[in-house]
N, C-alpha and C positions, 0 to 999 in steps of 0.2 A: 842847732845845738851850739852853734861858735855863737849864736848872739846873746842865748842863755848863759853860756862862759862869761862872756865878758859882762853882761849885767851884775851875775856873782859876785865879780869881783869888783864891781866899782861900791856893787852893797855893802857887802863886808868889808873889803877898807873904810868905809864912811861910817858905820854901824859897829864895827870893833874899834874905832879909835887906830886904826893901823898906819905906819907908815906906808907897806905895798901891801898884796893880795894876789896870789898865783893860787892858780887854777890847771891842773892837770888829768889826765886823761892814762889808763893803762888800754895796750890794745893785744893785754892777754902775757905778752911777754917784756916790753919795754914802759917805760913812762913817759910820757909827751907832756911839753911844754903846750897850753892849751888857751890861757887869757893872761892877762896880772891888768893891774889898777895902780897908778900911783908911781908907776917906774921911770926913774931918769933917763938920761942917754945912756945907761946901761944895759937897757929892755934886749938890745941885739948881743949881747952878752951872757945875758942867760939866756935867754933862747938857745943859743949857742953850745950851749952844756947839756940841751937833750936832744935826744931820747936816751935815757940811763934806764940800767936794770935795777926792779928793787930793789936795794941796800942798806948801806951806811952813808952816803955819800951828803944827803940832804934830810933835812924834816920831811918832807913829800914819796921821798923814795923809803925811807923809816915807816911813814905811816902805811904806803903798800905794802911795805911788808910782812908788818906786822898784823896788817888790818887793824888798828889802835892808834889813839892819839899819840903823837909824839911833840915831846914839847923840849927847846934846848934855851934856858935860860941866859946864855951868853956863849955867841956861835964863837968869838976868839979861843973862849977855852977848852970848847970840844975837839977833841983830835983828828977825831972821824969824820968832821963837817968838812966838805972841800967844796965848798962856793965861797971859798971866806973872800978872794978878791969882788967878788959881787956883793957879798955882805958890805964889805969897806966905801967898794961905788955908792948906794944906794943907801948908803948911811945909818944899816940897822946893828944890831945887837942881840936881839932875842929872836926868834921863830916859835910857831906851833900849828903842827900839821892835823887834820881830822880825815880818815880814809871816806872817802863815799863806796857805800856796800852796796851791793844789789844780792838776795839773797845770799846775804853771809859772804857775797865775791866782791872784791874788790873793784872798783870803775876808773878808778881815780881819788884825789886826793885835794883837800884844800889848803892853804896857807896862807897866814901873813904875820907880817914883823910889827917890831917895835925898836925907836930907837936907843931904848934902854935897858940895861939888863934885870933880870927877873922873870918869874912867872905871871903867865897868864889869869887873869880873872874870869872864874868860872864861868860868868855870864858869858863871855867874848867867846868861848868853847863851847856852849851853849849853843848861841847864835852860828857857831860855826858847822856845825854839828844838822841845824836845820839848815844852812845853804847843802851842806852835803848831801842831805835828801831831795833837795829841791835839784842840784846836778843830776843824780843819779834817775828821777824821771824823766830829764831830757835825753841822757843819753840810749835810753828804754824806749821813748817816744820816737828817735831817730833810726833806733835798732828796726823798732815795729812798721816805719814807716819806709825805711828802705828795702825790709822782706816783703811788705805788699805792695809796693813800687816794680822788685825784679817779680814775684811772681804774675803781679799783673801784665809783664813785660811779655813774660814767656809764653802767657794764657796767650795773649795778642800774636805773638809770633806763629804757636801754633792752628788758631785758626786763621790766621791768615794763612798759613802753607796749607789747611785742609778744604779751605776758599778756592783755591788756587786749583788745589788739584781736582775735587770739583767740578769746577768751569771746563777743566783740559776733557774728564771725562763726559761731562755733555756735551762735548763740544766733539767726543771722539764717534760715540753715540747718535749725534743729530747728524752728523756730516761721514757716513762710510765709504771707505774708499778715496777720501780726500783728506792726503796725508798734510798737504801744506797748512793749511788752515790751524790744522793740533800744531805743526811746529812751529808758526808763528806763536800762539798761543802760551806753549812750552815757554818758547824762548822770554819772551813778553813776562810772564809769572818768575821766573828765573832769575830775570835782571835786574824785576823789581825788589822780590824776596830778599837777595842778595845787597841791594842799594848799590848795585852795579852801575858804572860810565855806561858800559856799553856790552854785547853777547853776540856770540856767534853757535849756532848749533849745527853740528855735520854731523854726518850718516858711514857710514864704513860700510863701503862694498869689497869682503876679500882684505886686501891692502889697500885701496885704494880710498882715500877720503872725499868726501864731497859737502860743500857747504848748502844747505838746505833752507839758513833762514841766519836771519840778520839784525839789530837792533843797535840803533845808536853809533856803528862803526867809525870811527876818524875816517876820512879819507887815506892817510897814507897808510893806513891798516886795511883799508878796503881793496886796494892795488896790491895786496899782498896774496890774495885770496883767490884773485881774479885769475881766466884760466881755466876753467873746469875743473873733474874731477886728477886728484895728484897724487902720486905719495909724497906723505909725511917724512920728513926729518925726523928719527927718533931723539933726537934731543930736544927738539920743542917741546912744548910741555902738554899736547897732546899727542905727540910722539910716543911720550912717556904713559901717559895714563893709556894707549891703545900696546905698548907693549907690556908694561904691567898688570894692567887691569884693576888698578889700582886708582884711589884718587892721588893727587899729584898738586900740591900747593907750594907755590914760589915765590916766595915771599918779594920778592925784588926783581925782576926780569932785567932791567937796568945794572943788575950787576951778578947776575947768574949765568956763571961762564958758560953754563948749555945749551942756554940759548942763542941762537944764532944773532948775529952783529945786524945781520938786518932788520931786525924785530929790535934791537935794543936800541941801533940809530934809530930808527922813528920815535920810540920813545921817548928817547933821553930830551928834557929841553935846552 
């Protein structure tokens, strides 16, 4: 979509006779500065000045609003315009905005100046008018292609987890009575699933915890485990999930006061 932007705008700068050519973007509630064509050392400047809410503020933000062209023959004597220091850098005088619709909704907006005051020639509106259609299939095309991007994410995620679980139950199935194997197994699908460093899986006898299987472990995590069957510190964070019952995510361990200083010295580097 950004390369589609910025094509637009080097077009219609060149095609309308324009001094610049901005190119913006609405994401439902604000307006985003999106390409331009043609802009001085002032470019970081306006940039600078969005994301604005539809208004008064600009041609661009007029034409969201309105959904309609908006056109301001001489931005010094509009009241309402406040890019006039950007208007003064980049040395223009006139603007006119054309909305891009996507059924009847707004997508964004196109613009470019000139540096003398007057209105626009219909043709140059015209032509602005079809880059406007021409944005608004990319950003249609982007929409489309980013909903079949996550769904196909999710499709994938899902059979991978019913892949997963699968193998664990023929694997529970061919081998009865031989628990190690399913919890290596478990663990293995778990780690992956997850795109986990590393997993450990234990078993609860009573109170008493026991590690059953192991993947990827650091060594100084591994010394941590070692030992046999223990109880648990309820502030670890399977401390937590065997006294809640609860699942239990922590986001930082390195700086989760519950968790005990020996688990957090090993990690810390």
């Amino acid at each position: 979509m950004q390369a589609v932007f910025e094509t637009i705008a080097r077009s219609a700068a060149r095609l309308c006779s324009a001094l610049n050519c901005f190119v913006y973007r609405l994401d439902g509630k604000l307006v985003h500065f999106a390409a331009a064509d043609r802009l001085s050392e002032g470019e970081e400047g306006v940039r600078s000045m969005y994301p604005l809410p539809p208004g008064r503020a600009s041609a661009a933000t007029r034409a969201v609003l309105n959904a309609a062209i908006e056109e301001i023959p001489d931005v010094e004597l509009d009241t309402d315009y406040q890019h006039l220091a950007g208007a003064l850098t980049e040395g223009y005088r006139s603007i006119v905005a054309v909305p891009m619709l996507m059924n009847a909704r707004t997508v964004g907006a196109i613009a470019v100046s000139r540096s003398h005051v007057g209105p626009f020639p219909p043709r140059q509106i015209e032509l602005l008018q079809t880059f406007a259609g021409q944005g608004v299939i990319a950003i249609e095309n982007a929409r489309l292609f980013e909903e079949v991007q996550s769904r196909t994410a999710e499709l994938t995620a899902s059979l991978e987890q019913q892949t997963a679980s699968s193998g664990v139950l023929q694997l529970i199935s061919s081998s009865p009575g031989e628990l190690q194997p399913v919890f290596d197994a478990m663990l293995e699908n778990a780690t992956r699933i997850c795109e986990a460093n590393f997993g450990v899986l234990t078993r609860l006898h009573c109170d008493v915890v026991e590690v059953v299987a192991t993947l990827g472990l650091p060594p100084e995590l591994s010394a941590l485990w070692q030992g046999g069957p223990a109880r648990v510190d309820r502030h670890t964070g399977l401390g937590r999930v065997i006294e809640t019952k609860q699942t239990v995510h922590i986001i930082d361990v390195t700086t989760d006061q519950a968790t005990p200083s020996t688990i957090r010295c090993v990690l810390l580097p």
